[in-house]
N, C-alpha and C positions, 0 to 999 in steps of 0.2 A: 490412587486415581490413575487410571488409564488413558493415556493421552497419543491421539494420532497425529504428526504434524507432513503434511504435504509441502511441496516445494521444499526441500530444509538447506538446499543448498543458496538458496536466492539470499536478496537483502534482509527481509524479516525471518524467513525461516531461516536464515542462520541464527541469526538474534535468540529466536526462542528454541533452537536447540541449546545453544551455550545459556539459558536461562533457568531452562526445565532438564538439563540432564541430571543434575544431582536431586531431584525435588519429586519427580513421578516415574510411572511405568513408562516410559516413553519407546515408542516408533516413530523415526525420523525418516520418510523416504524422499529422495529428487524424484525425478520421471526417467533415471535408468532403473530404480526400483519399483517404479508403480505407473503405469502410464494411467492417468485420474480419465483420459477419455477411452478406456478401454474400460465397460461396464462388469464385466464378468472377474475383472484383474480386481476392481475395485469391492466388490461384493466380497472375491474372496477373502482378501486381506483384512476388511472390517469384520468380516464373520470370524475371521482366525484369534483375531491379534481385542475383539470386543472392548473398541475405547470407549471410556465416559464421554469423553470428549476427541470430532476431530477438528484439528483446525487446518483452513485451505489456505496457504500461504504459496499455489502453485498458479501460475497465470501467465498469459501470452501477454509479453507489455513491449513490446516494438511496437509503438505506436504507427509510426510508418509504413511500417511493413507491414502490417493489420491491412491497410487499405488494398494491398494486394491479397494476401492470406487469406481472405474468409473464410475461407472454410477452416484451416488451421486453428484460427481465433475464435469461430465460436466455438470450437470442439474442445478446445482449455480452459475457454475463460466463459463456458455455457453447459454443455455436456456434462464436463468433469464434474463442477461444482453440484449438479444436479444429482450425478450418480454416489456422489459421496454423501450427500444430505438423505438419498433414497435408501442407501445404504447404515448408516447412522441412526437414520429412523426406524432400520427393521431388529434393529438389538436393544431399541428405547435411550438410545444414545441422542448426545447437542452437537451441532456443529455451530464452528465462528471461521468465519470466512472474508476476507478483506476486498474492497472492491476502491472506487475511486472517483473522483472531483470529474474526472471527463463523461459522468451519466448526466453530467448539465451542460444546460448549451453555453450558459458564463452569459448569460446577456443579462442579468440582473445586478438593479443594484444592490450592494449592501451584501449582504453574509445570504449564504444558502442553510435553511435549514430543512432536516429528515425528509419533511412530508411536503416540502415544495414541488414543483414540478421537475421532472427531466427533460432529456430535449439533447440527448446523445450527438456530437457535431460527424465524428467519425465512427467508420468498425469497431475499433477500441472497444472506447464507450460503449455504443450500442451492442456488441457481446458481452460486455462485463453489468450491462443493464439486463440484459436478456438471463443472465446468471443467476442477478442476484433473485430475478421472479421467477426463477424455477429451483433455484432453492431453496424459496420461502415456503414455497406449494409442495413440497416433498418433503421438510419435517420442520413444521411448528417450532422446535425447539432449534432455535437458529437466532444468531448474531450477524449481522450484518458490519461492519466497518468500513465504512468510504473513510480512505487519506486521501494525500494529493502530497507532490513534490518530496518523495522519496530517498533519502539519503542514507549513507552509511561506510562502514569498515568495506563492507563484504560487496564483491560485485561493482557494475558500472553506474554512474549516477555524477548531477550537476557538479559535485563539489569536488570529483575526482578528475573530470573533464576541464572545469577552471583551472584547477591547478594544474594541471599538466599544460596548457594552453599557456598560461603568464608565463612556465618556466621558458618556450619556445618564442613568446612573441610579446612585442614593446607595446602595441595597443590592438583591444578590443574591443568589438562591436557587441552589444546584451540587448535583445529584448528589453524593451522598460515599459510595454501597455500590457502585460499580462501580470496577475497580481493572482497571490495564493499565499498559503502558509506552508513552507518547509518543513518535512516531520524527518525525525530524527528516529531510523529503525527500530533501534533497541529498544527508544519510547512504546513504539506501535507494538514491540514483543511485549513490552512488561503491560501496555491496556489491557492487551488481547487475555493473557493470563492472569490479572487483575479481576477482570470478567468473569473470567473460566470461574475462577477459586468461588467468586461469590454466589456463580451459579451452581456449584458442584452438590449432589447430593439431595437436589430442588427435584420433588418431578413435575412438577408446574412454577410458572416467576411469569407474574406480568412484567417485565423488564426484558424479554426476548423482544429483538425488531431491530431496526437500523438504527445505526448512531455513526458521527459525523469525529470523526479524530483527526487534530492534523497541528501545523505548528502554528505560533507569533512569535513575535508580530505578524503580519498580512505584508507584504512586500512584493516589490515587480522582480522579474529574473536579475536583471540591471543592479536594483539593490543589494540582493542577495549575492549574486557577483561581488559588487564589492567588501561587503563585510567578508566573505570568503578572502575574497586580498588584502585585507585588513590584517586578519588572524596571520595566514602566509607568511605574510612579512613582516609582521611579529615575531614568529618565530623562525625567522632567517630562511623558507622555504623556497620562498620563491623574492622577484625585485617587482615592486607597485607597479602595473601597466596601465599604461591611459584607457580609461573606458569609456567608452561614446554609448548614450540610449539611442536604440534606433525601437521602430514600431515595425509591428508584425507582420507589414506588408513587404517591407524590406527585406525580412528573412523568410520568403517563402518557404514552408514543408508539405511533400503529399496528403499528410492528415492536417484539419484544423483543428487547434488548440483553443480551449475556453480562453478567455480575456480576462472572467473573474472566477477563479477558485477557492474565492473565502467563504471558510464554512464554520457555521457557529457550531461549538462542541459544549455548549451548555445541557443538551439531555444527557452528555455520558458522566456530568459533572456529577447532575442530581441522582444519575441512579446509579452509578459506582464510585463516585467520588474520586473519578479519575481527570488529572489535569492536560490542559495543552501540552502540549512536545516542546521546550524550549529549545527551540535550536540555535540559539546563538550561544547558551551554553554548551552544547555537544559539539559544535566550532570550536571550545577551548581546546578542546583535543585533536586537534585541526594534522597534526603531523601522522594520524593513524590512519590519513585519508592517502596518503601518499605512496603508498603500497599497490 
């Protein structure tokens, strides 16, 4: 099996490079080897290299800075994914592509599931919404994957941020009205190729479409904060800093953030029998975030 992975240097593409390199044909490119919104770089490489599978682990996710960026954002996180689905489709190749909890507005209660509505707050969002419908439209054979609250070894992310922050300061202020589930990278590499495997070698699967991955519990930033200083100072990283909940008005950012990011992953249970992301186990290993 031939497998194309994009972004490989980010948080999940590293994941599923250190996953899949002993196991398929693999091409791992960042975007010094392949710029995914340059259409003709794109066509060649999938025409060269003809994966079974690519998967798009490449994205503009400076949420912030999206608001200014437009154009930037949607040319990564809309373009790209399109030109590589277009591309993929012209060899009879699948693409699985990962997108994200900010194509809803969070005004809902309870769990978001696949086929509810969106309602994008920011650029983000609304380019990574605008992706994933122009990937769907340029090859049939496509995966979809919304997470939400991204963590890992590799790269910047919540849990490397907390930790470095307790080492420097006696108390901090969390967010505690946004609520989502934590996923854990490597989780989201071994779905994504979980997937791949069951799809491979299919030339039709009613089971192509979106599905919804991400961690539990459901927690506010606040909580998640502290079980991170929990783990910490457990293992003598860091010393317990006082944490205050404050709400989202308090910490203004250029972009808004959903409020709720809980998303039910019951369709990817039933049709690959893959589970949540526990993240509060991938915290036991809490000292490899420290890097």
């Amino acid at each position: 099996m031939r497998v194309l992975v994009t972004g490989s240097r980010g948080q999940v593409g590293h994941c599923l490079v250190e996953q899949l390199q002993d196991n398929v044909e693999l091409l791992a490119v960042d975007r010094d080897e392949l710029d995914i919104t340059n259409r003709g770089a794109v066509l060649s490489i999938v025409n060269e290299f003809k994966p079974d599978f690519v998967i798009n682990a490449a994205a503009h996710t400076a949420v912030d800075k999206a608001e200014e960026q437009i154009d930037a954002s949607y040319a990564v996180n809309c373009d790209g994914p399109k030109y590589l689905a277009e591309a993929s489709k012209s060899i009879g190749g699948s693409i699985l592509h990962i997108s994200t909890d900010y194509v809803f507005a969070g005004n809902k209660q309870g769990e978001y599931f696949e086929n509810d509505d969106t309602g994008p707050l920011g650029i983000y969002g609304k380019s990574k919404l605008a992706g994933e419908q122009a990937l769907a439209d340029a090859n049939d054979k496509h995966v979809i994957l919304r997470t939400a609250w991204v963590f890992g070894e590799h790269g910047n992310n919540f849990v490397k941020t907390m930790l470095r922050l307790a080492k420097d300061r006696d108390a901090l202020s969390i967010v505690g009205d946004q609520f989502g589930g934590p996923t854990y990278a490597g989780d989201i590499a071994k779905a994504l190729i979980s997937i791949m495997r069951e799809l491979n070698g299919k030339e039709s699967d009613e089971r192509y479409g979106i599905y919804h991955f991400s961690g539990t519990p459901h927690v506010s930033w606040c909580e998640f904060a502290e079980v991170i200083f929990a783990e910490g100072v457990n293992k003598s990283l860091i010393k317990m800093p006082e944490v205050t909940s404050i709400t989202t008005d308090m910490y203004p950012t250029p972009a808004p953030r959903p409020a709720n990011s809980k998303m039910n992953c019951q369709k990817i249970k039933n049709a690959f029998n893959v589970e949540e992301s526990d993240w509060q186990l991938s915290l036991k290993r809490i000292e490899k975030y420290t890097s």
